[in-house]
C-alpha positions in Angstrom: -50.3 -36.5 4.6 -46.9 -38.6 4.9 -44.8 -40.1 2.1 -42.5 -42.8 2.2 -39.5 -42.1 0.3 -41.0 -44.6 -2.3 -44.4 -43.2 -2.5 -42.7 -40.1 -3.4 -40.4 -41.6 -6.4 -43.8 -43.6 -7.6 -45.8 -40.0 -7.8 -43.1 -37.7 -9.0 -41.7 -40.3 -11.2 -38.0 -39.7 -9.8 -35.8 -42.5 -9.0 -35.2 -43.2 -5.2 -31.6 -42.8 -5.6 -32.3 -39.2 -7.1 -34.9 -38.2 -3.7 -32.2 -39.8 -1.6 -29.5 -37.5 -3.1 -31.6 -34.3 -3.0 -32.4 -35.3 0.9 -28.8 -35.4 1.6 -27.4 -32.4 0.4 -29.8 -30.3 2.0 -32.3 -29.6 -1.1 -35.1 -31.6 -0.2 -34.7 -31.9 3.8 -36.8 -35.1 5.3 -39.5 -34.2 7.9 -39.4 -37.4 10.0 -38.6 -41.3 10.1 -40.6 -43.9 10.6 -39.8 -46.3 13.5 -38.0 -48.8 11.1 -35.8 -45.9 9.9 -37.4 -45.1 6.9 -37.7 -41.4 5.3 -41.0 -39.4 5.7 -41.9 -36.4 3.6 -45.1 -34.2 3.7 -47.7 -32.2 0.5 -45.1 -29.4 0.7 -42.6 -32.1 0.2 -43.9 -33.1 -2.9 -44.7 -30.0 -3.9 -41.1 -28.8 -3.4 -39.6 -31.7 -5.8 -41.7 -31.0 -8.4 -39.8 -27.1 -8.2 -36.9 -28.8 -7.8 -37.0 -31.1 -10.9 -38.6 -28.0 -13.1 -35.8 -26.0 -12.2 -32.8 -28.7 -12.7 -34.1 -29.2 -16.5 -33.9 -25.4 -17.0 -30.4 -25.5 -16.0 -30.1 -24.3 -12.6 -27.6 -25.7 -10.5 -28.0 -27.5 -6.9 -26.1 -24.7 -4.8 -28.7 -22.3 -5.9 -31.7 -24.6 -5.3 -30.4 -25.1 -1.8 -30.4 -21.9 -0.8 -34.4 -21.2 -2.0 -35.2 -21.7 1.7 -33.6 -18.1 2.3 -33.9 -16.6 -1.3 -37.1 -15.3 -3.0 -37.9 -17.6 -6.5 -38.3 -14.6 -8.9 -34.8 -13.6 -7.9 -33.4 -17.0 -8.6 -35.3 -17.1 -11.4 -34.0 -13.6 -12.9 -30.6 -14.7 -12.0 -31.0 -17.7 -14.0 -32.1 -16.1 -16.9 -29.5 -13.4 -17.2 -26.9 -16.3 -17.0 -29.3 -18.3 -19.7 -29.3 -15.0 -21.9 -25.2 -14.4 -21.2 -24.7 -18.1 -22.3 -27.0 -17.3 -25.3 -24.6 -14.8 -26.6 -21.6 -16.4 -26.0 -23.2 -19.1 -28.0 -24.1 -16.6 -31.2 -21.0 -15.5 -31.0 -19.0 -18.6 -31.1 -21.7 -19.4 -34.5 -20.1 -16.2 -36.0 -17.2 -17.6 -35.9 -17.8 -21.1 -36.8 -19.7 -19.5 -39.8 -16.8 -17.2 -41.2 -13.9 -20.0 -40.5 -16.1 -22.4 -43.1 -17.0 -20.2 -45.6 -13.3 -20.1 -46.2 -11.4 -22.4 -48.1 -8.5 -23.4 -45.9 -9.7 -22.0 -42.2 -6.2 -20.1 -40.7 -4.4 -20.6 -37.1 -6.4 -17.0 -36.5 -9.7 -18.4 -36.8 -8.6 -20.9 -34.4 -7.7 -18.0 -32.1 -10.6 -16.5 -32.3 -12.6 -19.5 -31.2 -10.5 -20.0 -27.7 -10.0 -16.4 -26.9 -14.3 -15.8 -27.0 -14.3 -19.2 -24.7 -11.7 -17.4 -22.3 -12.9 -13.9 -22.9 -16.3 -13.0 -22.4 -18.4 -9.8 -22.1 -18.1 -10.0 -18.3 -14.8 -11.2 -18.3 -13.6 -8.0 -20.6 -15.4 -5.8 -17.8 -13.5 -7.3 -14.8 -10.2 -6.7 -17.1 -11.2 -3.2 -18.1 -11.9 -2.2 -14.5 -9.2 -3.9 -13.1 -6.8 -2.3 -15.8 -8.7 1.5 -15.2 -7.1 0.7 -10.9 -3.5 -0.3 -12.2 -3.6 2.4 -14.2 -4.9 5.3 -11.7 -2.8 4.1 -8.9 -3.2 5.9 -5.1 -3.6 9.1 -7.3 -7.4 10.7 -6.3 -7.2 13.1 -9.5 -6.5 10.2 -12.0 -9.2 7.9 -10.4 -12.2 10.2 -10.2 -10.8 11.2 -14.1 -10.8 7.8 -15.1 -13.6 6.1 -13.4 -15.5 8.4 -15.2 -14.5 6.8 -18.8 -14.8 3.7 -17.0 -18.1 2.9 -19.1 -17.2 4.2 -22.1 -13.8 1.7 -22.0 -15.8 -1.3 -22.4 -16.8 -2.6 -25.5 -20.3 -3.8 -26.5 -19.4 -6.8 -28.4 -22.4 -7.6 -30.3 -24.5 -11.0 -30.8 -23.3 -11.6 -34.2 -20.0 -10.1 -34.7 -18.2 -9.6 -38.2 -14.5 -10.9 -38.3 -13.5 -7.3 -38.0 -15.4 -6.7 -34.8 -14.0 -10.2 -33.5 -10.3 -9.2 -34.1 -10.6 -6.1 -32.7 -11.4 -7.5 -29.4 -8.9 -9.8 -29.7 -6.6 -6.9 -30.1 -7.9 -4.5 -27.0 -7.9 -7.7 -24.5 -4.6 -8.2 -25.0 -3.9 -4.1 -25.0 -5.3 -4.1 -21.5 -2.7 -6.7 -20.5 -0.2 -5.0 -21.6 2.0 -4.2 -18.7 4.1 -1.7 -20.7 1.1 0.0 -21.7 -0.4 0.3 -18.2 3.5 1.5 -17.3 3.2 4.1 -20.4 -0.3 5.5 -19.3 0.8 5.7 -15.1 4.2 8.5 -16.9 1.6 10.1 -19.2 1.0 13.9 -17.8 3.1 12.9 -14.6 4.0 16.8 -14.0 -0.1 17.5 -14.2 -1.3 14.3 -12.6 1.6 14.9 -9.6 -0.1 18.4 -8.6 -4.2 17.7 -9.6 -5.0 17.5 -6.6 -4.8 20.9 -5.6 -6.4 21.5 -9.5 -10.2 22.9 -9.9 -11.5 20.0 -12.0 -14.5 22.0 -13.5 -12.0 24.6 -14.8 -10.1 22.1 -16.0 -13.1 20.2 -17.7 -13.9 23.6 -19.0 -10.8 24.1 -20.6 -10.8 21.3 -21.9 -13.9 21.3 -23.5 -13.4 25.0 -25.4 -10.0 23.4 -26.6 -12.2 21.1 -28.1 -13.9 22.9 -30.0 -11.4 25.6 -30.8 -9.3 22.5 -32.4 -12.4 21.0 -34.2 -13.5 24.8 -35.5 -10.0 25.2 -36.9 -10.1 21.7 -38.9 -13.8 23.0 -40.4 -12.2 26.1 -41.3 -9.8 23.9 -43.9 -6.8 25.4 -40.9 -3.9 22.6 -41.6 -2.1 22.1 -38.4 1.1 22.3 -39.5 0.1 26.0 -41.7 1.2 29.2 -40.5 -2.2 30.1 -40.0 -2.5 27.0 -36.9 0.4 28.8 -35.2 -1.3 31.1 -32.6 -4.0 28.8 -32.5 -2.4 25.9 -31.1 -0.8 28.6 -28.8 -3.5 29.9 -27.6 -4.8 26.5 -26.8 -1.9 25.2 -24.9 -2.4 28.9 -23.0 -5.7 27.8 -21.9 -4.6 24.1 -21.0 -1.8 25.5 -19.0 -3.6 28.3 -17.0 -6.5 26.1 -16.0 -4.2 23.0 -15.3 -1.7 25.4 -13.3 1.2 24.2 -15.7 3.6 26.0 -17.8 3.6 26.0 -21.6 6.1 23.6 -21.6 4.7 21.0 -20.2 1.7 20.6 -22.0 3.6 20.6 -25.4 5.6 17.6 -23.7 2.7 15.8 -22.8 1.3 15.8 -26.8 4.9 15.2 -27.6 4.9 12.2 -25.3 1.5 10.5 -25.7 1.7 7.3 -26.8 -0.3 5.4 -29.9 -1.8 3.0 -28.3 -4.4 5.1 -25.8 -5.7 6.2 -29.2 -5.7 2.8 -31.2 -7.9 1.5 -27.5 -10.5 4.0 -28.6 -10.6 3.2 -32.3 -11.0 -0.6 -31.2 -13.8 0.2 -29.0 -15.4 2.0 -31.9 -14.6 -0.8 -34.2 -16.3 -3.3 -31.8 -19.4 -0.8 -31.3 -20.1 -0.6 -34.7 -20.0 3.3 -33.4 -18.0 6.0 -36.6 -14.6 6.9 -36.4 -12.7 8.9 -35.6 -14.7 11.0 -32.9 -14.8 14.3 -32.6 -12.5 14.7 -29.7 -9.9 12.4 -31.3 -10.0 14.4 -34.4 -9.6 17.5 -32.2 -6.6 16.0 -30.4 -4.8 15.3 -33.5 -5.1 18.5 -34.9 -3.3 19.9 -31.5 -1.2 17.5 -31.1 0.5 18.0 -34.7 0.1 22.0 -34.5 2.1 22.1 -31.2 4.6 19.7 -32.8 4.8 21.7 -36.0 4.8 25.1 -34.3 5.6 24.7 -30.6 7.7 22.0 -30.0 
């Protein structure tokens, strides 16, 4: 059966002008004309509008309606609701705010902050910044990519629904760390003697090594060892040993880079935690810490 472009306005209840539109812009394409000029459309037609109104009042937009000619529904429709769901945490989020800025007397600049940085800054956004930070930082070296794409997960935050002022300012706090140009520049010189040669490095062994460092620091720290005691001395040697020999580095080097590692990597991770709602600090910080002062104390 044929409709006029009126018959379809009077039985889907949309104005004219609106069929007209949709007709135009390729959502609803006419089937024919009648000899005076005017639109036809067909069942499918009508059927078709009433998809197209149902989906405009849940929010999605024209572009994507469009293209349902060469797109399967449920996967418009599963798109739509991940944005539906992301815009539904955005929105708790912001309420968090709102919430903790008037429960205080005289609401600060910070609060005000807060509110424009969570409508520049969402979860997806932080991704995009974390992974584009993670290929400043890694640069044409192969060693330093594979090594950092694997943390790649574990740098981004999980900011949750409901966020505590806390939570909020530490991701304020680690967006703008992972701007930080002289950061990025700080992490590129960190370990340049061992990131200049990795590639000719055995990554398990070095893993390895890594790993039983670990633990040796962590078993120390258990066994009330201070790192700066007597008794830390040819432990943290024997550490650095390890680290050298499966790292193909002397000594030397590996004291420099504890020596030489800057703050702020570590104050990343305790934001991440922070924003997690995950304890602190975690094992292999504690770990690092320990060598890092023992080699200083006894080494450097």
């Amino acid at each position: 059966m044929s409709y006029t472009i009126g018959q379809l306005a009077r039985l889907s209840g949309l104005p004219v002008k609106t069929i007209r539109f949709y007709s135009d812009i390729g959502v609803l394409p006419e089937r024919g004309r009648t000899r005076s000029g005017y639109r036809l459309y067909g069942d499918e037609d009508r059927g078709r509008l009433e998809l197209v109104r149902t989906l405009r009042e849940i929010g999605v937009d024209l572009a994507t309606i469009r293209s349902l000619g060469d797109r399967d529904l449920g996967e418009v429709l599963s798109l739509h609701l991940r944005t539906v769901e992301t815009q539904i945490r955005a929105l708790q989020r912001t309420r968090a705010v709102l919430r903790a800025t008037l429960e205080r007397d005289e609401p600060a600049d910070d609060d005000l902050r807060r509110l424009n940085a969570l409508g520049r800054l969402g979860a997806a956004e932080t991704a995009a910044l974390v992974n584009e930070f993670v290929d400043d930082v890694a640069g044409e070296n192969a060693a330093r990519q594979e090594w950092l794409g694997g943390l790649r997960a574990a740098m981004v935050p999980d900011l949750p629904d409901e966020p505590g002022i806390e939570q909020l300012d530490a991701w304020l706090e680690l967006t703008e760390l992972l701007a930080d140009d002289d950061f990025r520049a700080s992490l590129r010189e960190m370990g340049g003697d061992f990131w200049a040669n990795a590639d000719g490095i055995d990554l398990a062994a070095w893993h390895e090594a890594n790993t039983l460092a670990t633990e040796t620091a962590l078993a120390a720290t258990r066994d009330g060892v201070a790192p700066e005691s007597e008794a830390a001395a040819p432990i943290a040697a024997g550490i650095v040993a390890l680290l050298a020999g499966a790292q193909r580095r002397t000594p030397e080097s590996i004291v420099r880079d504890y020596a030489e590692h800057d703050p702020r990597a570590g104050r990343y991770w305790e934001l991440v935690a922070v924003i997690n709602g995950t304890p602190w600090p975690p094992e292999p910080v504690i770990a690092h810490e320990w060598i890092a002062a023992a080699t200083a104390s006894h080494l450097g």
